[in-house]
N, C-alpha and C positions, 0 to 999 in steps of 0.2 A: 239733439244739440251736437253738433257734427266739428263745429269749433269755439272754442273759448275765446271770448275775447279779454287784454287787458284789464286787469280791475275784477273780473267775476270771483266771488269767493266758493270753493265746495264746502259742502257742510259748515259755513258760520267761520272755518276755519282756515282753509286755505285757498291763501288771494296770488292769482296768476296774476307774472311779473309780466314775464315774454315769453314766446315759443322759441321750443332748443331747436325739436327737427320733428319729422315725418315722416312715416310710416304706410305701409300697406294695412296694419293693422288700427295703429295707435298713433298720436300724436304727443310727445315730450314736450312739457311747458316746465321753466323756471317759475317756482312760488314760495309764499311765503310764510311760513306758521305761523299766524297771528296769537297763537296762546303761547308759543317757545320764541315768536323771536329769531327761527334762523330760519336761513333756505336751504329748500327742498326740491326734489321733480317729481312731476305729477306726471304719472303717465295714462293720457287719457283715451278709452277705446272708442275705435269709431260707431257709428249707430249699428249698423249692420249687426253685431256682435252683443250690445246693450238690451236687442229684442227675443237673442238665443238665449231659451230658458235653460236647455242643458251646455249650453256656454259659460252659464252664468252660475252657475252647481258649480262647474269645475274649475271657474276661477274663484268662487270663494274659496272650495278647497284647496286650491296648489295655494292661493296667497295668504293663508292660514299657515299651511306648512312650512313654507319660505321666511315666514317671519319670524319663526323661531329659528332661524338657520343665523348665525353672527360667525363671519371668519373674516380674516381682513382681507382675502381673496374674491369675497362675493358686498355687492353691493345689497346693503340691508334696506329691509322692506320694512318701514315703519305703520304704515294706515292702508286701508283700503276701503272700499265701497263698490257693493255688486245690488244696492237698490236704488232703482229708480234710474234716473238718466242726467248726467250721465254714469260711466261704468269707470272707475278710478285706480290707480295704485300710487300709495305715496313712497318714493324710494328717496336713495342714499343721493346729493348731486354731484356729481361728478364734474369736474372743472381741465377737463385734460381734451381726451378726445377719444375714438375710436379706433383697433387697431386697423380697421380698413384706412380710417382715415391716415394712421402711420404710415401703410403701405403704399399707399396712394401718393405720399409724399416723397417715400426716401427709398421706394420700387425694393427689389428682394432684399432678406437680411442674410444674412452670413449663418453659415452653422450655429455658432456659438450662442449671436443673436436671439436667434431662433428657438434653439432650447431654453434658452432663458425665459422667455413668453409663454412658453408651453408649458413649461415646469411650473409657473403662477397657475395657466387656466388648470392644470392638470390636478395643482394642490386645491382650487377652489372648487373642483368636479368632485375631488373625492368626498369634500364635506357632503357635497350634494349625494352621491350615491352611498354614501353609509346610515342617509335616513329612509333609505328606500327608495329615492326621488330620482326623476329620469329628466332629464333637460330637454332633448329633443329638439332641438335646434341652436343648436353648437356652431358661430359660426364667426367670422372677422367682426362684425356689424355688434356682435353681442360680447365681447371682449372691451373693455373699456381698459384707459388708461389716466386713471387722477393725475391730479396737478403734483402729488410729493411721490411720480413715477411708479405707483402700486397697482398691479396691475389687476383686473376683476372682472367676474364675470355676472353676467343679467339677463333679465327675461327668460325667468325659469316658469317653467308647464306652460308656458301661454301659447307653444304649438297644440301640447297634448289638451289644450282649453279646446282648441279650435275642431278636436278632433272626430267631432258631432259631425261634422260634414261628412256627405256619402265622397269617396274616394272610386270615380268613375275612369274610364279610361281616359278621358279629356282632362282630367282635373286631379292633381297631384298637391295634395295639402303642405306646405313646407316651402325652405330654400333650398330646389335644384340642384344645387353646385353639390350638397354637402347631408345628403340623403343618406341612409343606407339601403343597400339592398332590400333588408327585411321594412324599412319606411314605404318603400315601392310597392313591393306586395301583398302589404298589408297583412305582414305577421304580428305575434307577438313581439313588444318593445322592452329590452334590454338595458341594461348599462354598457354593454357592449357595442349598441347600438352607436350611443355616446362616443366614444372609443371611435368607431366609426370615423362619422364626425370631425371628430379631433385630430384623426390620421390627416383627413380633407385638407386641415388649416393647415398643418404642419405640412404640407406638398408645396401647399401655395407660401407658404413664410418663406420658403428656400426659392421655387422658383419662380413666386411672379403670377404661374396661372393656378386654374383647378384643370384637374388630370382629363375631367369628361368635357364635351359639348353636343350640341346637337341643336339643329334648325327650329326644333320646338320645345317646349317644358318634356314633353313625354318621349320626345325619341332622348332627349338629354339625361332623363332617369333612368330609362331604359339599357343606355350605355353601362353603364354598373353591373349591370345583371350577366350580360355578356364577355364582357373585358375585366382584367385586371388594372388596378391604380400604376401606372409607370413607376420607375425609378427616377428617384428626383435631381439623379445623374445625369440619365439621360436627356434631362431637359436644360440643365446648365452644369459648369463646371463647378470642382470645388466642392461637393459633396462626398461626403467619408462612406466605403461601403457598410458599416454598421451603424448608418443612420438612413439608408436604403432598405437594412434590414429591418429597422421599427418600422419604419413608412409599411415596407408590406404586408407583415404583423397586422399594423390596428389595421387595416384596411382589409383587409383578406376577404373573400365574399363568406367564407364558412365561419359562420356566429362563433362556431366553437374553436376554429385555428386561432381569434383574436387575443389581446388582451381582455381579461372578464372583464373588468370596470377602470374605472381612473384609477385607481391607486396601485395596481399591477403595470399599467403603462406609467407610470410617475417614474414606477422602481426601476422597471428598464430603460429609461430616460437617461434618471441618475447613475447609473450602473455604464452607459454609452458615454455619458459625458465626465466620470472618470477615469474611463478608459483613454479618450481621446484626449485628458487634461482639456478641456476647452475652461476658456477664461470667464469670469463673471461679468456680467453684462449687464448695467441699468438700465433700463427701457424709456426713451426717450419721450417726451410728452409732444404729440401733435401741435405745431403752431397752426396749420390752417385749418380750424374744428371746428362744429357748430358749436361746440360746448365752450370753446376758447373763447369765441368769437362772444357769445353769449355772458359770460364770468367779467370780460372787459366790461360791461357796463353794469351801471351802479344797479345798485336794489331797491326800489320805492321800500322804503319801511317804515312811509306814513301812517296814520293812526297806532301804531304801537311803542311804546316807550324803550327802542331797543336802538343799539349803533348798527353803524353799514357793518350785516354782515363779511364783508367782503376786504375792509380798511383794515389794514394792520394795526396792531395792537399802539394805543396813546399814550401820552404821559400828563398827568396832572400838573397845572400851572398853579405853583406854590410859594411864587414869587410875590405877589401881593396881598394875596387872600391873609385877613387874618387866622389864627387857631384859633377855635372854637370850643369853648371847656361847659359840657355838658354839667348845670348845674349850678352857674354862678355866672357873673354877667362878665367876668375879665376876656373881651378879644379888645386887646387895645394893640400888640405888638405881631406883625405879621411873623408869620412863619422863615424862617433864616434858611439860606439856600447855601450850599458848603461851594467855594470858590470854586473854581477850577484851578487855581494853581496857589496854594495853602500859602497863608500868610508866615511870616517868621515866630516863633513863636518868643516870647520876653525871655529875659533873661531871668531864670530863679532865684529866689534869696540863698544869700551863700545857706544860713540856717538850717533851711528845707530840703538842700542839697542831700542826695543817697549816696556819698563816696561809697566804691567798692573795698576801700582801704580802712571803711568803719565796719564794716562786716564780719563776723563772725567766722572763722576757720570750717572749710565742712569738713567730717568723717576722714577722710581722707585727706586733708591738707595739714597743715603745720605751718603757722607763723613764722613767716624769717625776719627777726629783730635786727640782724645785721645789716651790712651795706651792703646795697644792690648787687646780685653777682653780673661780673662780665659780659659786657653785649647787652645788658638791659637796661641799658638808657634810653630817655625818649627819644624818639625819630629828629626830635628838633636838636637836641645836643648833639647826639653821636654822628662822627663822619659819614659819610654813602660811601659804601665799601663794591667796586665792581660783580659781579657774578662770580661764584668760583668756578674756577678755571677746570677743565675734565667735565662739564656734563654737555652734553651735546645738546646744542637748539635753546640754549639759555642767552636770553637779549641781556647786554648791560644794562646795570640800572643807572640812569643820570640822575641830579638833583633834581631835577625839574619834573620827575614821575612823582605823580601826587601821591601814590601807597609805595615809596620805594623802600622805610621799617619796614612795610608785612611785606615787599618781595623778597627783601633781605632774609627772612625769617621761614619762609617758604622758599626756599629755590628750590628745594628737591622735588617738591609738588612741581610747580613752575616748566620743570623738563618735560613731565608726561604730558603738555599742551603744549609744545611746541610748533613753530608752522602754521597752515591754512589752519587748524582746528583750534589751534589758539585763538588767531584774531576772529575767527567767527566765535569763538564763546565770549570774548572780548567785547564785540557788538552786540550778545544777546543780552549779557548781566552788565548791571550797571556797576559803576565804581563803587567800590567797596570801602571806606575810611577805616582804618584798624585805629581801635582804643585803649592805649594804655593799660595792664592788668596790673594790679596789686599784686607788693612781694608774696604770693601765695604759692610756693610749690609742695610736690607731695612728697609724703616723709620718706619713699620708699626711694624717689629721683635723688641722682647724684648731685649733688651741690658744686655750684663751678667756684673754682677758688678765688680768694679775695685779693686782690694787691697785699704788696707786704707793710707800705706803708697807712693804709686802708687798719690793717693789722694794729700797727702799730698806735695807730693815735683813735681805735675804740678800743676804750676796757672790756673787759669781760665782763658782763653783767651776772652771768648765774654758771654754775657748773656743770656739765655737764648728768643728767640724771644717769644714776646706774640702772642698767639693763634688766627688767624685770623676767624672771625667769616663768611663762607659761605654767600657768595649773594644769594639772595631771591627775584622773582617779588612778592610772596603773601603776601598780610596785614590783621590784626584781624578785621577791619572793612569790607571791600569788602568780606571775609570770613560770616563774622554774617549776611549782608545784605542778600546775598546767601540762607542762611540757614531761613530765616525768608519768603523770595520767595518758598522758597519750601514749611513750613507750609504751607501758607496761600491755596496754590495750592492744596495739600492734604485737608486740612478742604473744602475748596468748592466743590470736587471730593467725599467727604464722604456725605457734606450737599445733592449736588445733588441726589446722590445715594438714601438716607433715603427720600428726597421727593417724588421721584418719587416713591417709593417701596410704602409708604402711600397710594396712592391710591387718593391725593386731588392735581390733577394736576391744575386745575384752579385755586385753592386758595393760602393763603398765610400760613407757617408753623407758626405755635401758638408762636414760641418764637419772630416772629418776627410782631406780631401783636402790 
């Protein structure tokens, strides 16, 4: 089975939507998890691949190990299938595109760019090489970029799947571009290897090309072995010399001059890029991708009882439906939908009313029986009094200002927003109405004086209480005796001191002979 068509289910379970893209290897289909409900990618191999029995070993293993691998740098590998035909892997879908496809679109990135991308695949490679696990074909194509700009990397071992094939001199297993040396001559493979690799991308992220070519597969891998990777100076401008210096690092032909694995090149990454302060850089999502292009159209998610994946989240129309009361037969009154612009609320019975002025004194306050002190008339009796005069950037208040009580009452506040930062806090908060407070002030506050005729025409209702004098356990005698214990303690601590310093420890000091 060479291709899926629309509609075919794998395993009972997953039903291709569409195809994403294509491959030398594999084929990418959008599908659908008929038991969960969401989409997924299948990525399906070609037959060639399906009838290799030790192909087929080593993709069960590497897809074994990959799918206990979850980092948000790697795309997760949920299912697979290595019986029978066809040969399957169900992974994570990605809805962005690829970073060839980025390049392709918006040609070289900028330094800063650049590290930004690498620093994702770099952190996604290390999860991959601290389980052991070698990628082996690290390259633009396998760099993905989702839809909420996270970037990740995929298709891990399915080089090292392929690696059954005899490696003759005509025939060089891999991508070309982005080989290592030791891929070429078929050493031992590393995480270093990777490293490699990785250097490759990071050439072409800055400039556009890969460092090698050549008229056929084999003189073009062959180029590695002989030559060094350039400086990615020399191939355009705007390149920092300590980012020439990693370029030559992971690439270096000698396994052992590189960085070991990803997470040694992460740290000199990080180490270059605050060096150079480079700035933080989102990674832009591909518009012209097959994966874009592919996410634009809806999802069949006929036969299962699920919404388009794809539709943003609904809202229940609760406008007619009755409420439904589980266990009695009352839906007679539909469910009540709150205005959008709140109705006035009635006026409450004086009765029910909560004055602040019926309120209990707290802790710290003191009822004042008297008449209001000074200045604390409502806003509606008392005149509008202008700003006082001496604070800088204080607007007069007119009558016609709807809070001008509380401006009066705060002006000192008032000055420290004066200007531009006033009327933009002005625009942000809404008007504020200030309410009337009950005679409550605290016993500690000074009292402002009353009129004299104010004075005059209230009686004195109560007399003033006498000042209650503070309980105390301490007395002047227990005090003094104290103090006379301590002397006495200090002089014998002095006496001792000066005898013994004497020199006449046997004897008795002269004063006390």
């Amino acid at each position: 089975m060479t291709q899926l068509e629309v509609g075919d289910v794998l395993e009972h379970r997953y039903r291709i939507d569409r195809p994403i893209a294509r491959g030398g290897m594999s084929t990418v289909y959008r599908c659908v998890d008929l038991r969960l409900g969401r989409a997924l990618a299948a990525k399906v191999m070609h037959d060639q691949y399906s009838q290799d029995a030790v192909f087929i070993h080593r993709f069960r293993r590497e897809a074994r190990a990959m799918a206990q691998l979850t980092h948000p740098n790697l795309v997760n590998v949920y299912d697979f299938s290595a019986e029978g035909d066809p040969v399957y892997l169900i992974m994570e879908l990605i809805t962005g595109g690829t970073l060839r496809e980025l390049t392709a679109e918006r040609g070289p990135m900028p330094p800063h760019a650049a590290v930004a991308v690498m620093r994702s695949v770099l952190t996604g490679l290390s999860a991959v090489h601290d389980k052991g696990l070698v990628h082996r074909d690290i390259k633009p194509d396998n760099v993905l970029i989702n839809g909420d700009h996270t970037v990740k990397l995929a298709d891990f071992g399915l080089v090292r799947a392929t690696s059954s094939q005899t490696v003759t001199s005509n025939q060089i297993v891999g991508t070309v571009s982005y080989l290592s040396p030791e891929q070429v001559t078929g050493e031992h493979i590393t995480p270093a290897s990777d490293v490699y690799s990785a250097g490759i991308v990071l050439f072409e992220l800055l400039t556009g090309t890969v460092p090698f070519s050549g008229d056929t597969p084999l003189v073009h891998a062959m180029n590695r072995l002989e030559n060094d990777v350039p400086k990615p100076s020399s191939r355009i401008a705007g390149v920092p010399s300590l980012i020439d210096a990693i370029v030559a690092t992971a690439t270096s032909s000698d396994v052992n001059e590189r960085f070991a694995d990803a997470r040694e090149f992460l740290a000199a990454l990080d180490d270059v890029a605050e060096e150079l302060n480079l700035p933080t850089y989102l990674v832009p999502v591909p518009h012209n991708s097959a994966a874009a292009r592919t996410a634009a159209a809806p999802t069949n998610m006929q036969g299962i009882d699920a919404a388009n994946v794809f539709e943003p989240t609904g809202f229940i129309d609760t406008s007619e439906s009755a409420t439904e009361v589980f266990g009695s037969d009352i839906a007679q009154d539909a469910t009540s939908v709150f205005p959008s612009e709140p109705e006035p609320l009635a006026e409450p019975d004086i009765s029910e009313r909560d004055f602040p002025r019926e309120r209990e004194p707290l802790s710290f306050e003191t009822r004042y029986d008297g008449p209001p002190p000074v200045g604390n008339t409502p806003a509606a009796d008392a005149p509008v009094r202008p700003s006082p005069q001496g604070i800088p950037g204080m607007p007069p208040v007119t009558p016609g200002t709807a809070s001008a009580a509380g401006a009066a009452g705060i002006a000192g506040a008032g000055a420290a927003g004066a200007g531009a930062t006033g009327a933009a806090a002005s625009s942000n908060y809404p008007e504020t109405r200030l309410t009337p407070q009950p005679n409550l002030v605290h016993a500690q506050a000074p009292q402002a004086p009353a009129r004299e005729e104010s004075r005059a025409a209230t009686p004195a209702t109560a007399e003033s209480e006498p000042t209650v004098k503070p309980l105390s356990n301490r007395s002047p005698v227990g005090f003094i005796v104290w103090l006379v214990i301590v002397g006495i303690i200090i002089a014998g601590v002095g006496i001792a001191g000066w005898w013994f310093g004497s020199g006449y420890y046997g004897g008795t000091p002269i004063f006390l002979r």
